[in-house]
C-alpha positions as CSV (number, residue, x, y, z in Angstrom):
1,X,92.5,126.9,100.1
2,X,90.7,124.1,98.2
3,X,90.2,126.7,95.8
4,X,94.0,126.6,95.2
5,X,94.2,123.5,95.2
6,X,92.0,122.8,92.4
7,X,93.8,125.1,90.0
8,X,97.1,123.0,91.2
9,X,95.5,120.5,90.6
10,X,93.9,122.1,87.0
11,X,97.6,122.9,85.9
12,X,99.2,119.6,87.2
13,X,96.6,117.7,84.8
14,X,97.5,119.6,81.6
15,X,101.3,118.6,82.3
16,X,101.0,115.4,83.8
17,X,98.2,114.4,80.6
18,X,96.4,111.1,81.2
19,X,98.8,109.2,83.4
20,X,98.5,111.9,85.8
21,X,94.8,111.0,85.9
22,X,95.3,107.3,86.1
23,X,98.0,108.0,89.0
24,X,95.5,110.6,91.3
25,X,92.7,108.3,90.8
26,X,94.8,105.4,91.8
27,X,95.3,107.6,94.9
28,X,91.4,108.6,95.0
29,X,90.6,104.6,95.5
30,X,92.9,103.7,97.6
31,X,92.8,104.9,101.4
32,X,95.0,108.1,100.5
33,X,92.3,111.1,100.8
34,X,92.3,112.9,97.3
35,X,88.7,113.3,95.9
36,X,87.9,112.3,92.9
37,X,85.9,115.6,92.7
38,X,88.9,117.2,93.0
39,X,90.5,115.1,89.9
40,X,88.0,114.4,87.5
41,X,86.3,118.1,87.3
42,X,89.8,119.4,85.8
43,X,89.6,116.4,83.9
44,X,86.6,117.4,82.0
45,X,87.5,120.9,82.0
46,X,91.1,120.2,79.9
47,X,88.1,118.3,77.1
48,X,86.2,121.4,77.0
49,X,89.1,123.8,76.2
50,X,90.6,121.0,73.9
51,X,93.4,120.0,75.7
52,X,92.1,116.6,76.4
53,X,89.5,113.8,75.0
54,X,86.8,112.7,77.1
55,X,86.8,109.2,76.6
56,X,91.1,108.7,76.9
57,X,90.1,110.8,80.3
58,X,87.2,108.8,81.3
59,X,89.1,105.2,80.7
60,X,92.4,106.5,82.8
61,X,90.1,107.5,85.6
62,X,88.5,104.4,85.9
63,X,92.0,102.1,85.4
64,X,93.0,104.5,88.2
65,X,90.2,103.4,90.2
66,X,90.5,99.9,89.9
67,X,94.1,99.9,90.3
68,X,93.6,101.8,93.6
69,X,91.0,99.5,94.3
70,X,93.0,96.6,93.7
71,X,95.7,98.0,95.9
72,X,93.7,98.1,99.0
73,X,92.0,94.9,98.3
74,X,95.2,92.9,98.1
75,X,96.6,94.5,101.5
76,X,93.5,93.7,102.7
77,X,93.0,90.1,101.0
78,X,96.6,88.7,102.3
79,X,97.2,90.6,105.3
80,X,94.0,91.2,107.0
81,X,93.2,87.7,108.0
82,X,96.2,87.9,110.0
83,X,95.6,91.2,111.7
84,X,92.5,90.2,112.6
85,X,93.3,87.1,114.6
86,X,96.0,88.9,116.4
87,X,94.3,92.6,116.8
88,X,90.6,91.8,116.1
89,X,89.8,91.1,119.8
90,X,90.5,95.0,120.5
91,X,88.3,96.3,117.8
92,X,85.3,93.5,118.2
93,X,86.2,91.8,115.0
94,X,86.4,88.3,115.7
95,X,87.1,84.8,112.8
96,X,83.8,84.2,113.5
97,X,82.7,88.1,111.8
98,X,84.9,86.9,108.8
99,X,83.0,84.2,108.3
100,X,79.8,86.1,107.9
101,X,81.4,88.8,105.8
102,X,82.6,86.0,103.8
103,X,79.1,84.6,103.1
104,X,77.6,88.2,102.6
105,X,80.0,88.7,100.1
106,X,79.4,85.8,98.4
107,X,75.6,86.7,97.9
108,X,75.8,90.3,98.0
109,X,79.3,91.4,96.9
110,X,78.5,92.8,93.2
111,X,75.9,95.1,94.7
112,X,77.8,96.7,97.7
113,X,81.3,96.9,95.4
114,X,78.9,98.8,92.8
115,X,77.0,101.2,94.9
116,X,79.8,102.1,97.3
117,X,81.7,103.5,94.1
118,X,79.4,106.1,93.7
119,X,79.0,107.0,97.6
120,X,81.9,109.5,99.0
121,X,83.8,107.6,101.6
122,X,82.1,103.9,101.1
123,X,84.6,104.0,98.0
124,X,87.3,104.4,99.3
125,X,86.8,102.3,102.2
126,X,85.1,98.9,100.2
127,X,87.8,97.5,98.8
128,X,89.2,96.6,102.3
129,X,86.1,94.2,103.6
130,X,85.6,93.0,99.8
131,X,89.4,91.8,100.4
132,X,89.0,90.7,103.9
133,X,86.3,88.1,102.6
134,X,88.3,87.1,99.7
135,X,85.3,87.8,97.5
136,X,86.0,87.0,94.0
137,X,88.8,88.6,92.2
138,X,86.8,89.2,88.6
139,X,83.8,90.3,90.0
140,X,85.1,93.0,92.4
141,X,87.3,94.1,89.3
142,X,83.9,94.1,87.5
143,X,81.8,95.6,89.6
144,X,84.1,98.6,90.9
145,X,85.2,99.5,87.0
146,X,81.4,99.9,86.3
147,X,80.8,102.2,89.6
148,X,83.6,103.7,88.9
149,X,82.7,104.5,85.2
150,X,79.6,105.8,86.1
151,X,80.6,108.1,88.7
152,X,83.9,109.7,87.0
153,X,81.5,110.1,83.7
154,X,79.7,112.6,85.9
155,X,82.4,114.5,87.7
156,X,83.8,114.5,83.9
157,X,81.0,115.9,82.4
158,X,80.6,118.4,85.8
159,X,84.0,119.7,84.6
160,X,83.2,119.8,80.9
161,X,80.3,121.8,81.5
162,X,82.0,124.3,84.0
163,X,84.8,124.2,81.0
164,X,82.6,125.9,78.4
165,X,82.0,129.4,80.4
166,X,85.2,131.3,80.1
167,X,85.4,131.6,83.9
168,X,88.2,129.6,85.9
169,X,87.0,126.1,87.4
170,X,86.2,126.8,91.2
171,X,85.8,124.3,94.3
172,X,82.4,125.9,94.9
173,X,80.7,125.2,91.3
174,X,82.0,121.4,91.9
175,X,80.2,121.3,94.9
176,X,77.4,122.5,93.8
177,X,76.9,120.3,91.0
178,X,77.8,117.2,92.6
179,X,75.5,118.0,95.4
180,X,72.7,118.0,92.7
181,X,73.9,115.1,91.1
182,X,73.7,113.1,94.8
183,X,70.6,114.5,95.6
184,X,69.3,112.3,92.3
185,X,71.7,109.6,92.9
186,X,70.8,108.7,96.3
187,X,66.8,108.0,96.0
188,X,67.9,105.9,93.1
189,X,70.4,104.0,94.5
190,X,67.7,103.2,98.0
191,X,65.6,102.1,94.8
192,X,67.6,99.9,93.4
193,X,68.7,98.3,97.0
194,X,64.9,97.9,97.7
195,X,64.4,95.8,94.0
196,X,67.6,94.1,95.1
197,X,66.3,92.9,98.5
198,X,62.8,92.2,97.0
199,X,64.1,89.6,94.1
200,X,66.6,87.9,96.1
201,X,64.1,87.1,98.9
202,X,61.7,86.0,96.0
203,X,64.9,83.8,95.0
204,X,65.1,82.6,98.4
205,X,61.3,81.5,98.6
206,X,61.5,79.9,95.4
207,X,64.4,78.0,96.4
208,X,63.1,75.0,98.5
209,X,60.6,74.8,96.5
210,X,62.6,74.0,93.7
């Protein structure tokens, strides 16, 4: 089935062209569930046959993102507050929770917008407590369109490479590259948390004492 749906998905790209991307990866951010393993892959494979260019590709993939992104940050940003102090007490969100997400935000918003992009799930879900705490416009635009470079460069690239056999892009290949790709991904990104955590408690220390 998702086998189908990725050569749907294959011949939808070469007709729709480069808003199509922009528009499925608007989708992809969002909370709607399409993959953006599903969109970038075919992507990449169009630039290997050339039907497409990689960088025209890459950039609508990323406005997509950040669009998408934008989408659930606003919903989240002026409706949320709201929500919360008339349904919060069901789910154990409480003004008081808002406040701290607000703070952590503050501090730590860059980092958590940036690494969620390139963890399944977290990015489509981050936009909404990134709105909730109103963290700064700029920098959640910032931050997401660099995650989200990074991470459609490699499902474009995936696709590119899969694009130069002569065989037809399958589901399984994707999944089996991207699982590689996460399996060097993920150390990194517990490194970079761990240098984060490190120099922002040395910042901390120094702090007073300045």
């Amino acid at each position: 089935m998702l086998d189908r749906l990725v050569q749907w998905l294959l011949q939808s790209l070469l007709h729709l062209g480069y808003p199509g991307i922009t528009a499925l990866m608007a989708l992809e951010s969002s909370v709607v569930p399409v993959p953006a393993e599903l969109v970038m892959p075919p992507a990449g494979y169009w630039v290997a046959k050339g039907e497409m260019h990689f960088l025209p590709a890459l950039g609508c993939g990323v406005l997509g993102s950040v669009l998408g992104a934008l989408a659930s940050y606003a919903v989240a940003h002026w409706l949320g507050r709201g929500l919360v102090r008339r349904f919060g007490k069901y789910v154990l969100v409480s003004e008081r929770s808002l406040e701290r997400s607000e703070r952590y935000f503050a501090e730590h918003g860059e980092i958590s917008v940036f690494l969620a992009r390139l963890v399944p799930v977290l990015r489509h879900l981050i936009s909404i407590p990134a709105g909730l705490a109103r963290m700064s416009l700029p920098r959640f635009v910032l931050y997401t369109a660099v995650g989200a470079g990074i991470w459609c460069a490699i499902l474009t690239e995936i696709g590119y490479v899969l694009g130069q056999s002569e065989g037809v892009l399958q589901n399984e290949e994707v999944r089996r590259y991207v699982g590689r790709i996460l399996a060097v991904v993920l150390p990194l990104m517990v490194l970079v948390v761990v240098l984060y955590v490190v120099r922002y408690r040395r910042r901390m220390r120094a702090q007073p004492e300045a």
